[in-house]
KOLRO-624380 format. One line per field, with one value per residue: x, y negated, z negated of N, C-alpha, C, O in turn. Coordinates in steps of 0.02 Angstrom, whole numbers, plus 50000, padded with zeros to 5 digits. Atoms other than C-alpha are relative to their C-alpha. Layout:
nc1: c(X/...)
nc2: c(Y/...)
nc3: c(Z/...)
cac1: c(X/...)
cac2: c(Y/...)
cac3: c(Z/...)
cc1: c(X/...)
cc2: c(Y/...)
cc3: c(Z/...)
oc1: c(X/...)
oc2: c(Y/...)
oc3: c(Z/...)
END
This chain:
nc1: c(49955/50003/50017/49934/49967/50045/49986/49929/50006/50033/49988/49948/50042/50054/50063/50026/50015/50049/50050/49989/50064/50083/50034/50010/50082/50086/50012/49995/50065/50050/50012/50024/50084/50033/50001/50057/50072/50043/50013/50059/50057/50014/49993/50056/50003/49954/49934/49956/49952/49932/49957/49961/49925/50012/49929/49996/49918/49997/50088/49983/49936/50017/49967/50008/50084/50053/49974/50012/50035/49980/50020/50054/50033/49969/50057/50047/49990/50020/50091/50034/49979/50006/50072/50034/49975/49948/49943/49924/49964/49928/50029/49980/50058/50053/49987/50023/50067/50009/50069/50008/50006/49926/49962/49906/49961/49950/49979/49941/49960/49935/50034/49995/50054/50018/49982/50015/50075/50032/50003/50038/50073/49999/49978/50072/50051/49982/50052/49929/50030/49943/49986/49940/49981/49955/49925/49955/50011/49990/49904/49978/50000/50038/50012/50000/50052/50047/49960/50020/50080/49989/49937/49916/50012/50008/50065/50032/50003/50039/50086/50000/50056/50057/50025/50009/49933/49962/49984/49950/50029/49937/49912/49997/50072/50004/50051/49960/50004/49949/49950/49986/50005/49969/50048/50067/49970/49952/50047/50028/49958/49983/50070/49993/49939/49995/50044/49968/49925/50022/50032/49986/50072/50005/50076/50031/50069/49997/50049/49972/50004/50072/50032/50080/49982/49940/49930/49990/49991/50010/49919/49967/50015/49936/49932/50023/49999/49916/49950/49996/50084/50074/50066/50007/50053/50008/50009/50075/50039/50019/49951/49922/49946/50022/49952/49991/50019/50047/50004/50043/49975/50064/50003/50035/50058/50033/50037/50026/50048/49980/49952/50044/50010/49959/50002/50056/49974/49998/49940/49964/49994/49983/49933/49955/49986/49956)
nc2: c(49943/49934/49921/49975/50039/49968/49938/49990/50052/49967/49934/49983/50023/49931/50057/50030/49962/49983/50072/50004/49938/50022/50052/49939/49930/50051/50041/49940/49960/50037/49983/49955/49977/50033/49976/49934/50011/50001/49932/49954/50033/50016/49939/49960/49936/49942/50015/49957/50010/49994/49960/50069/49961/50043/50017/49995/49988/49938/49949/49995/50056/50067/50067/50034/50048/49955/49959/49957/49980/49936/49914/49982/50009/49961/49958/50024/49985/49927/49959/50046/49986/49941/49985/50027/49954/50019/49945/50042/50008/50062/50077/49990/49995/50054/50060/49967/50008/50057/50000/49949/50008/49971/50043/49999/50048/50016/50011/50063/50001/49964/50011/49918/49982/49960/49919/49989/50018/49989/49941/49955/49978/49974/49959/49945/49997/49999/50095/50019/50069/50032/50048/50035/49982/50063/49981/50019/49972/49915/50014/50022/50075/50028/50041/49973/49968/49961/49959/49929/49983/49992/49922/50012/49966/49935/50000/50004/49919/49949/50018/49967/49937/49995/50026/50067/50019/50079/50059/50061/50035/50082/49982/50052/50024/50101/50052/50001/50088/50054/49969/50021/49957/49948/49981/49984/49960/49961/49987/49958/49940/49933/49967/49959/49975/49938/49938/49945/49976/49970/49953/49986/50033/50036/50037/50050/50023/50057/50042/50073/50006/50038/49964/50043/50033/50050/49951/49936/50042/49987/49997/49958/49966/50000/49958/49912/49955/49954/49943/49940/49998/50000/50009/50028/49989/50045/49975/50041/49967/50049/50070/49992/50013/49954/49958/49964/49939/50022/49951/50043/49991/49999/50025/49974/49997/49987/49938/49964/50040/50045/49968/50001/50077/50009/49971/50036/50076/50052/50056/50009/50041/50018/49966/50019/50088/50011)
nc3: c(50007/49984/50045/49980/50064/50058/50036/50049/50041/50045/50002/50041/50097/50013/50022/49972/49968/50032/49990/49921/49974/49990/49954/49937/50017/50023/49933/49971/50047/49980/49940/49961/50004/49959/49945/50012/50012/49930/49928/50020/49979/49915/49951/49971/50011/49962/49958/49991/50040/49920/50037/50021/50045/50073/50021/50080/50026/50076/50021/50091/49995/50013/49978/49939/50002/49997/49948/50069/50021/50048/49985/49991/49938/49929/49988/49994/49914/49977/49995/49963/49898/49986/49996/49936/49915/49971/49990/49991/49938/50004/49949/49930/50000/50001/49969/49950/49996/50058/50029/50035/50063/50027/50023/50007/50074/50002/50066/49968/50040/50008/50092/50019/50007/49913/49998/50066/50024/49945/49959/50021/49965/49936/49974/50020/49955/49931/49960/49996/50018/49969/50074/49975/50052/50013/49996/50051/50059/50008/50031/50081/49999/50065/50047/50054/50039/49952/49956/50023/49986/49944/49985/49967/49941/50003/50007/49931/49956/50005/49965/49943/49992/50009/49937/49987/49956/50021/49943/50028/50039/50010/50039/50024/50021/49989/49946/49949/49962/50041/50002/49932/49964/50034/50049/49973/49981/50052/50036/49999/49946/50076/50016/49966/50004/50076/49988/49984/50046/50069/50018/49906/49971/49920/50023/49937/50050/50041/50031/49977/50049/49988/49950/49973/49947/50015/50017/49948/49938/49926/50012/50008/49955/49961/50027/50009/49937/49995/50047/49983/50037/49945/50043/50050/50042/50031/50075/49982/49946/49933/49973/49968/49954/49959/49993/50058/50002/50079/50059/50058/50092/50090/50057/50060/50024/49953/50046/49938/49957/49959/49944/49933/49959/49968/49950/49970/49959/50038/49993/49926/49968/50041/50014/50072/50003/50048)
cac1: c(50283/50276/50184/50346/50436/50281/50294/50486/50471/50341/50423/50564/50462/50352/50227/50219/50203/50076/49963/49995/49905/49767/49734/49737/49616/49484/49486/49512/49361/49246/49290/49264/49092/49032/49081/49007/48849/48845/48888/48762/48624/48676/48709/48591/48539/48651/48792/48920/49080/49255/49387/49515/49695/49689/49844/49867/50022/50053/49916/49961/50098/50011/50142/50103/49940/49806/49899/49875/49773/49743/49752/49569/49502/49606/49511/49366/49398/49431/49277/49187/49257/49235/49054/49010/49072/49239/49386/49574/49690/49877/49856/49918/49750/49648/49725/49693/49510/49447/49271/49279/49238/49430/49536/49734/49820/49961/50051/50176/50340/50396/50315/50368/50195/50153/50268/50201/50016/49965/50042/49983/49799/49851/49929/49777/49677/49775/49755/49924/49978/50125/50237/50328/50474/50596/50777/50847/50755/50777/50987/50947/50924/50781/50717/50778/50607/50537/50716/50624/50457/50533/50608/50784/50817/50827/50631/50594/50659/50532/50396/50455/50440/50304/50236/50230/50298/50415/50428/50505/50447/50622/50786/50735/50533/50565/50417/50488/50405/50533/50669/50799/50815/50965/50888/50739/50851/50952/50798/50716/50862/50943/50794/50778/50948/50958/50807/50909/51064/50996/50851/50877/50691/50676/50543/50451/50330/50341/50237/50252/50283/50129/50065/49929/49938/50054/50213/50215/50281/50285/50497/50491/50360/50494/50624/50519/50504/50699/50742/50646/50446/50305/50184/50179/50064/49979/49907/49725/49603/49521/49648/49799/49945/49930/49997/49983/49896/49746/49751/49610/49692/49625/49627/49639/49468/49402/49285/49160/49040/49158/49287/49124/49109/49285/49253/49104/49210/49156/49346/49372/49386/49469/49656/49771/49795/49917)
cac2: c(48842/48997/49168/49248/49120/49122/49304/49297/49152/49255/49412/49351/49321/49467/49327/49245/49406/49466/49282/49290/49470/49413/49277/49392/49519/49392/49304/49478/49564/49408/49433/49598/49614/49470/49533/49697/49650/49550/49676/49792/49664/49641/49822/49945/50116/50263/50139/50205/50246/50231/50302/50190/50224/50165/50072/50117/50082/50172/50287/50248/50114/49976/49846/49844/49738/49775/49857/49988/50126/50245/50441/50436/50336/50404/50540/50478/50422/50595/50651/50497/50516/50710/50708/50562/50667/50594/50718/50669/50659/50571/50393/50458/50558/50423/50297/50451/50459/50304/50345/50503/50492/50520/50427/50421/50395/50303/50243/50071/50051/50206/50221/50371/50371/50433/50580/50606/50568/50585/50724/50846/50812/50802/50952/51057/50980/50988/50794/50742/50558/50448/50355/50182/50176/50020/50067/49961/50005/50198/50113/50056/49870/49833/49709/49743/49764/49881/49998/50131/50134/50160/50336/50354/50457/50620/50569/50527/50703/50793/50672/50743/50905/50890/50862/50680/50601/50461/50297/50120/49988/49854/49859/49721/49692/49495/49398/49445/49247/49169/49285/49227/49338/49427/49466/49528/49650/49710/49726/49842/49943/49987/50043/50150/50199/50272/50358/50459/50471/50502/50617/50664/50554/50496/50375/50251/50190/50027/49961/49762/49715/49615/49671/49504/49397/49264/49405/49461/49351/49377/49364/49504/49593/49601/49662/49814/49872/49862/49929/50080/50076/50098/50102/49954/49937/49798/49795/49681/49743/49596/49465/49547/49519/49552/49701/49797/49949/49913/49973/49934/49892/49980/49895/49931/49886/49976/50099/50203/50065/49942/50099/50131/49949/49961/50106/50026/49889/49756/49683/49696/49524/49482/49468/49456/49271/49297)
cac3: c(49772/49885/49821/49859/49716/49605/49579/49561/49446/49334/49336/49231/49061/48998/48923/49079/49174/49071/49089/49269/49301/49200/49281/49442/49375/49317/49493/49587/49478/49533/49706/49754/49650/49745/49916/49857/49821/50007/50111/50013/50028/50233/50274/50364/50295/50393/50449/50551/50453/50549/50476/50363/50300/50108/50045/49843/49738/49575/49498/49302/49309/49217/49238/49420/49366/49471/49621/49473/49492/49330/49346/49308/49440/49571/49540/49532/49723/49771/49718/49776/49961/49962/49902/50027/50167/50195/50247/50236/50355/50396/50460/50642/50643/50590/50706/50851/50802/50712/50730/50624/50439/50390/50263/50245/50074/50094/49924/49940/49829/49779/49583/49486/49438/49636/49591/49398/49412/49605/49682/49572/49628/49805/49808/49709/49839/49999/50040/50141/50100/50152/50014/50116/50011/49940/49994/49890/49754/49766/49752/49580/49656/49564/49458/49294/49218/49363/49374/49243/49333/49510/49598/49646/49774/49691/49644/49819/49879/49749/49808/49985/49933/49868/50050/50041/50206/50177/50279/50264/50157/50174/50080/49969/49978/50015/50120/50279/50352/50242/50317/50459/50619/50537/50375/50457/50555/50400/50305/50423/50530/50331/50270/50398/50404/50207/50240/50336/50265/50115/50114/50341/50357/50538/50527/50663/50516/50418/50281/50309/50118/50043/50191/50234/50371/50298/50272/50446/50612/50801/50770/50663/50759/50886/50779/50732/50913/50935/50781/50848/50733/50837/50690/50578/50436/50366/50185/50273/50395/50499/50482/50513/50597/50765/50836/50668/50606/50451/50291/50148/49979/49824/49670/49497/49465/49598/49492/49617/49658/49724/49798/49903/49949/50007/50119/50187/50234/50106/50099/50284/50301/50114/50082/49955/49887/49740)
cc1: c(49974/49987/50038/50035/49950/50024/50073/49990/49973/50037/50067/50006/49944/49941/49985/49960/49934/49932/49987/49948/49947/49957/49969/49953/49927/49967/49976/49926/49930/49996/49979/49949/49968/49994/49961/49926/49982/49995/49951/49925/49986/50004/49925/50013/50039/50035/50026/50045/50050/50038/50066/50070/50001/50079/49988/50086/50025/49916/50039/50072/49955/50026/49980/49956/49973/50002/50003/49956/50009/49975/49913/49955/50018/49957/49945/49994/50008/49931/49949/50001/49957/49916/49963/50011/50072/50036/50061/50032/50055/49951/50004/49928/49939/50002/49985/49918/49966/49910/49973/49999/50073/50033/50058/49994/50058/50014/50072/50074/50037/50007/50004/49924/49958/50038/49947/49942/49948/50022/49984/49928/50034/50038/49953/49958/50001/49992/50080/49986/50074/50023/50052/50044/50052/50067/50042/49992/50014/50094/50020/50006/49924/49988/50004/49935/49955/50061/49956/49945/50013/50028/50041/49984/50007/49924/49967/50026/49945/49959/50007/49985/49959/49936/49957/50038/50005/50007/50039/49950/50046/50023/49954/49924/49987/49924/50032/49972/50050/50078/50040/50008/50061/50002/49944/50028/50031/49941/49944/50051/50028/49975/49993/50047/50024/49946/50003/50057/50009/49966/49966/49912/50013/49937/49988/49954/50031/49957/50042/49966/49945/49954/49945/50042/50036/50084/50023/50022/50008/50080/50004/49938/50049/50048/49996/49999/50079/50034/49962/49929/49959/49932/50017/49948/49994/49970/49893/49969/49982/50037/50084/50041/49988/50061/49994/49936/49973/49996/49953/50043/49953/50057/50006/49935/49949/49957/49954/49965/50047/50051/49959/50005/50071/50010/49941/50017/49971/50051/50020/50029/50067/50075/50025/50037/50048/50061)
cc2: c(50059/50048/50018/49962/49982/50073/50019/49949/50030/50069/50006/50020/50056/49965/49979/50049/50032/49933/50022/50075/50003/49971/50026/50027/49964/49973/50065/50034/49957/50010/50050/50020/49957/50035/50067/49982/49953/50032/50049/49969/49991/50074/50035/50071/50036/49940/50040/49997/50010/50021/49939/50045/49934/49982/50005/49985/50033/50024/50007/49969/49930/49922/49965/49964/50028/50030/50081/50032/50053/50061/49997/49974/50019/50073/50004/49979/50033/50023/49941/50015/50073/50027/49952/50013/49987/50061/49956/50035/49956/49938/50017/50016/49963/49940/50067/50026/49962/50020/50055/49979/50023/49940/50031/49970/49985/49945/49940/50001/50050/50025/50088/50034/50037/50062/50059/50014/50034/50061/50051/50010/50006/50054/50066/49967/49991/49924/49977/49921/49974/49956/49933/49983/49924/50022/49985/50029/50060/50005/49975/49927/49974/49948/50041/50037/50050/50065/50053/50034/50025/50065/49965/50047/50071/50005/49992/50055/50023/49988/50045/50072/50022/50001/49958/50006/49941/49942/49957/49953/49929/50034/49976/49991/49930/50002/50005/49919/49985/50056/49959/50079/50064/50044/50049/50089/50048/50030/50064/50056/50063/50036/50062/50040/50039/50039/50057/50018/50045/50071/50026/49974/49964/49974/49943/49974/49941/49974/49926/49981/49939/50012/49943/49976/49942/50041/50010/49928/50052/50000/50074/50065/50036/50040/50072/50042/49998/50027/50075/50004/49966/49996/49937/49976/49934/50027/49951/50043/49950/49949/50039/49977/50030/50053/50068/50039/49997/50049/49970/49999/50021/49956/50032/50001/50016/50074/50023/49960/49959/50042/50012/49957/49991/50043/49983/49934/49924/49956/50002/49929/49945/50017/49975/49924/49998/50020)
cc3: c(50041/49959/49980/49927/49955/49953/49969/49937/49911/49997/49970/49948/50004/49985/50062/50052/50001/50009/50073/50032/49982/50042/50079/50013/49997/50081/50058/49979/50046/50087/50050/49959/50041/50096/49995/50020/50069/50044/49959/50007/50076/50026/50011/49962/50070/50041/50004/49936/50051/49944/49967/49959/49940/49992/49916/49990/49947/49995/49930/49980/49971/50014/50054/50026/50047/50067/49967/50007/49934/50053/50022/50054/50047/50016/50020/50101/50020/50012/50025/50066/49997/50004/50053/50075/50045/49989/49996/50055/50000/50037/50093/50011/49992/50052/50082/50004/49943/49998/49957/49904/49968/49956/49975/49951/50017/49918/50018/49939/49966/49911/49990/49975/50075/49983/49938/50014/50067/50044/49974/50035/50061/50015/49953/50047/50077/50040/50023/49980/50037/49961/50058/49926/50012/49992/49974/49937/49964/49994/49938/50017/49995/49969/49939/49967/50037/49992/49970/50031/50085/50024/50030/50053/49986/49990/50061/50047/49962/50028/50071/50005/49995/50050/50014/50049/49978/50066/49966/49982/49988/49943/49925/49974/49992/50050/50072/50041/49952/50033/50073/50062/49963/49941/50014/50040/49958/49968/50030/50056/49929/49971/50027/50001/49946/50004/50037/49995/49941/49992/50099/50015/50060/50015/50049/49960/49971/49968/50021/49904/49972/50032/50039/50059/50019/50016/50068/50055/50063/49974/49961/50023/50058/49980/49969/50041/50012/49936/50011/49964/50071/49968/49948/49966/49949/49920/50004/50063/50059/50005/49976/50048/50070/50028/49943/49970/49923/49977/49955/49925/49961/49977/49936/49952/50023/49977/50054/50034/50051/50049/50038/50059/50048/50057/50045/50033/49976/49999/50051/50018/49937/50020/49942/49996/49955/50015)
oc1: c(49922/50020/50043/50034/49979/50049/50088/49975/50000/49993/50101/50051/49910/49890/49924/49907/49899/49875/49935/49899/49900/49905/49914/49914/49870/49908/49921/49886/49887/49944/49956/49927/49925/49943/49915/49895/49923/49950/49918/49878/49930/49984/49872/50070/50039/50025/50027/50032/50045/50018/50085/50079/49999/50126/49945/50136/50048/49860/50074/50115/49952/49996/49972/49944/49987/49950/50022/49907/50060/49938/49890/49912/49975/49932/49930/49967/49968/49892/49904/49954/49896/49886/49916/49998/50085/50024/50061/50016/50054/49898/49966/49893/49886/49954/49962/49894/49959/49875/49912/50042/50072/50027/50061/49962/50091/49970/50118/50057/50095/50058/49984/49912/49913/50010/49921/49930/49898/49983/49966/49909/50053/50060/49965/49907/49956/49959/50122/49932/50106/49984/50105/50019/50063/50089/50094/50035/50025/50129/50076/50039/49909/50042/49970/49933/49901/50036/49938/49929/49964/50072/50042/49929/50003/49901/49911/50009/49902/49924/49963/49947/49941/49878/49903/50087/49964/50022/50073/49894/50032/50005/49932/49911/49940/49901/50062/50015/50012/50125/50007/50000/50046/50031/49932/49998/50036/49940/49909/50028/50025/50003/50002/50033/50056/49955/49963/50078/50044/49995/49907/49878/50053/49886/50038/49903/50092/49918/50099/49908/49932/49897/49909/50098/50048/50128/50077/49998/50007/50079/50045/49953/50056/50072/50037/50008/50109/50088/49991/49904/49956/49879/50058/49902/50037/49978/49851/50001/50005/50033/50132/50020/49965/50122/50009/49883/50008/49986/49958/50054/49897/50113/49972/49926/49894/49968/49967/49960/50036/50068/49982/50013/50067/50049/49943/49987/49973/50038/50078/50072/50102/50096/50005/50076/50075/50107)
oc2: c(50082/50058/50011/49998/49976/50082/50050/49983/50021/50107/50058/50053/50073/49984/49986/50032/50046/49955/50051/50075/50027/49986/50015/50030/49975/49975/50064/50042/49987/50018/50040/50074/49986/50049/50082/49989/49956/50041/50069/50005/49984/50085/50022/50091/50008/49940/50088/49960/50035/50026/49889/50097/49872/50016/49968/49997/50086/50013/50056/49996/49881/49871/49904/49949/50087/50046/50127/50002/50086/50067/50008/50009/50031/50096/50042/50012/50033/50039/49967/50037/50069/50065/49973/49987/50008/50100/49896/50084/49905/49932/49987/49969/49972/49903/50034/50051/49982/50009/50055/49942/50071/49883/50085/49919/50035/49910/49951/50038/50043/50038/50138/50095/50078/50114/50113/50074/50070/50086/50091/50060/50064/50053/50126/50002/49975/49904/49968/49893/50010/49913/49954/49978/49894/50034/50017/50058/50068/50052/49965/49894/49923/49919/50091/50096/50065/50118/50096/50092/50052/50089/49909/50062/50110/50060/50015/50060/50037/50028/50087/50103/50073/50004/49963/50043/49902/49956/49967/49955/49879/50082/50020/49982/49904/50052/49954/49894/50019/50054/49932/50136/50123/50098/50091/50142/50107/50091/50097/50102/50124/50088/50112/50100/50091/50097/50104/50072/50092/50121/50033/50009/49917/50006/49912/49961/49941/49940/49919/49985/49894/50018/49962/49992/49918/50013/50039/49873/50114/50036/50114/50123/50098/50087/50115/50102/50052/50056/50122/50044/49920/49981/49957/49955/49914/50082/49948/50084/49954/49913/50021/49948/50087/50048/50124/50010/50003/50106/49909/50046/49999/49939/50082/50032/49994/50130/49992/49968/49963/50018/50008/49965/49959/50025/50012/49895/49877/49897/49984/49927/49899/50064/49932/49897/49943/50012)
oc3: c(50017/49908/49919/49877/49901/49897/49917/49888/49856/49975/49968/49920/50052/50014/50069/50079/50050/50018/50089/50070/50014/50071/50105/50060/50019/50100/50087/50025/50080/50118/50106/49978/50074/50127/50032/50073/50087/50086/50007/50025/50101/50083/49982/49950/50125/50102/49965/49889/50106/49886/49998/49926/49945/50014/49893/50024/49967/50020/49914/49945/50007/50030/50057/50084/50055/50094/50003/49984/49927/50102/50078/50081/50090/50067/50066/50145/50067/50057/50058/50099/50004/50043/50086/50129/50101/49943/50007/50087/49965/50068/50131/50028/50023/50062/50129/50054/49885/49949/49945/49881/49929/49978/49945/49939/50033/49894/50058/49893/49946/49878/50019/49972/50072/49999/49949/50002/50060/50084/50017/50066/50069/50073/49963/50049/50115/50088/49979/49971/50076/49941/50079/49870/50065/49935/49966/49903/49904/49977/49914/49977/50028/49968/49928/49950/50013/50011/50010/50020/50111/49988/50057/50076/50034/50007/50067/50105/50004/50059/50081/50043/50023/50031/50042/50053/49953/50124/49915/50007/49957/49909/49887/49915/49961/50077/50090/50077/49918/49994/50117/50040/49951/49943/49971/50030/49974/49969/49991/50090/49920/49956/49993/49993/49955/49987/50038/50015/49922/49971/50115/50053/50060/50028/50065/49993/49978/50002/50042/49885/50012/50007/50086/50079/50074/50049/50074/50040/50060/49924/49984/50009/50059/50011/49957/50028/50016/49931/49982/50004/50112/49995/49907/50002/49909/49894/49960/50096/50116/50055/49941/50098/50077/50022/49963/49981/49873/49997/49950/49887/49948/49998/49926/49899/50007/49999/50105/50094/50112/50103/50095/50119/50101/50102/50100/50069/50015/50007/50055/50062/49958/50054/49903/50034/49961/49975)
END
């Protein structure tokens, strides 16, 4: 069975939903303490640091298992970064000087918890961020059990005013490899297209949904440069898609030791298996 029809599969049943992100967490938990603890045993005192644009998805959305960060650790990464000398910065900036200690928040899906929970701090602490957003979703096309937890589009103007910038994220949030060329087209020209209809966003950005190096093809590589995106954004660092523009996933169990490890580039090489 495909990830892609896994997760629909589980995401009908609250029991199974609920099994299913355990199982996740337990496996997930084991993997990034292990990788921790080798890149901390192989690294050198005063490594460089390069600069990394973080991918987060809610900040106090539990459902979203462990794409899930809480309020309090989000914090907690603030002040982690800030005291280890990191500065923020948009992703453009980071991708125009990668060897600078800078990290970009960017936020995936579009979670009212990003309006509720996270722009408050980033806007007592001046930190810009970038929300890619689910076009369908923000139409009330949804998965039933996600419509309450998602913004519409009057929630994805405050986030905007809030001075979040908005991008595209797909209509839909399908596996774009399982998509045909016309699909692939609808999925990222409409997108685009209500993001300016809607709330006048003129956007050249694309999260690539999932974001690893399975989701992504040379076909719809292609179809991002003529629908007009010049930046597209993976959700992996060293085995990405090629062509595409690394992001480190947090975690929800990414408490200060291991959010270090992830700016240190511990999961550079990890991706997402579920």
């Amino acid at each position: 069975m495909r990830t892609e029809s896994l997760r629909h599969a589980v995401s009908q049943s609250l029991p199974a939903r609920l099994a299913y992100q355990s199982a996740i967490r337990g496996r997930l938990s084991a993997d990034r303490w292990v990788l921790a603890a080798r890149h901390t045993a192989a690294s050198r005192n005063g490594e460089a640091r390069r600069g990394r644009i973080l991918a987060y998805h809610s900040i106090g959305t539990p459902q979203w298992g462990v794409n899930d960060v809480c309020p309090a650790d989000f914090q907690r990464h603030l002040d982690v970064a800030a005291d280890d000398g990191w500065t923020f910065a948009t992703p453009a900036e980071v991708i125009a000087e990668p060897d600078k200690p800078q990290l970009a928040l960017t936020f995936d899906d579009g979670l009212i918890s990003v309006l509720t929970n996270a722009l408050p701090v980033l806007r007592h602490h001046g930190i810009p961020a970038t929300a890619f957003v689910v076009s369908g979703w923000a139409d009330g096309q949804s998965p039933a059990w996600a419509s309450s937890l998602l913004l519409d589009w009057r929630g994805l103007s405050a986030l905007q005013l809030g001075g979040v910038r908005l991008a595209s994220h797909s209509v839909t949030h399908r596996d774009f490899s399982g998509l045909s060329v016309d699909e692939t087209r609808r999925e990222l020209e409409t997108s685009r297209d209500r993001l300016a209809a809607v709330l006048g966003v003129v956007t050249d950005e694309f999260a690539i949904p999932y974001g690893q190096s399975g989701n992504w093809t040379a076909a719809a590589s292609r179809a991002a440069a003529e629908a007009g995106y010049k930046m597209v954004y993976a959700q992996c660092v060293a085995r990405r898609p090629a062509g595409t523009i690394p992001r480190t996933f947090i975690t929800r169990i990414d408490r200060p030791l291991l959010f270090r490890a992830a700016l240190a580039g511990a999961y550079d090489g990890w991706e997402e298996w579920y």
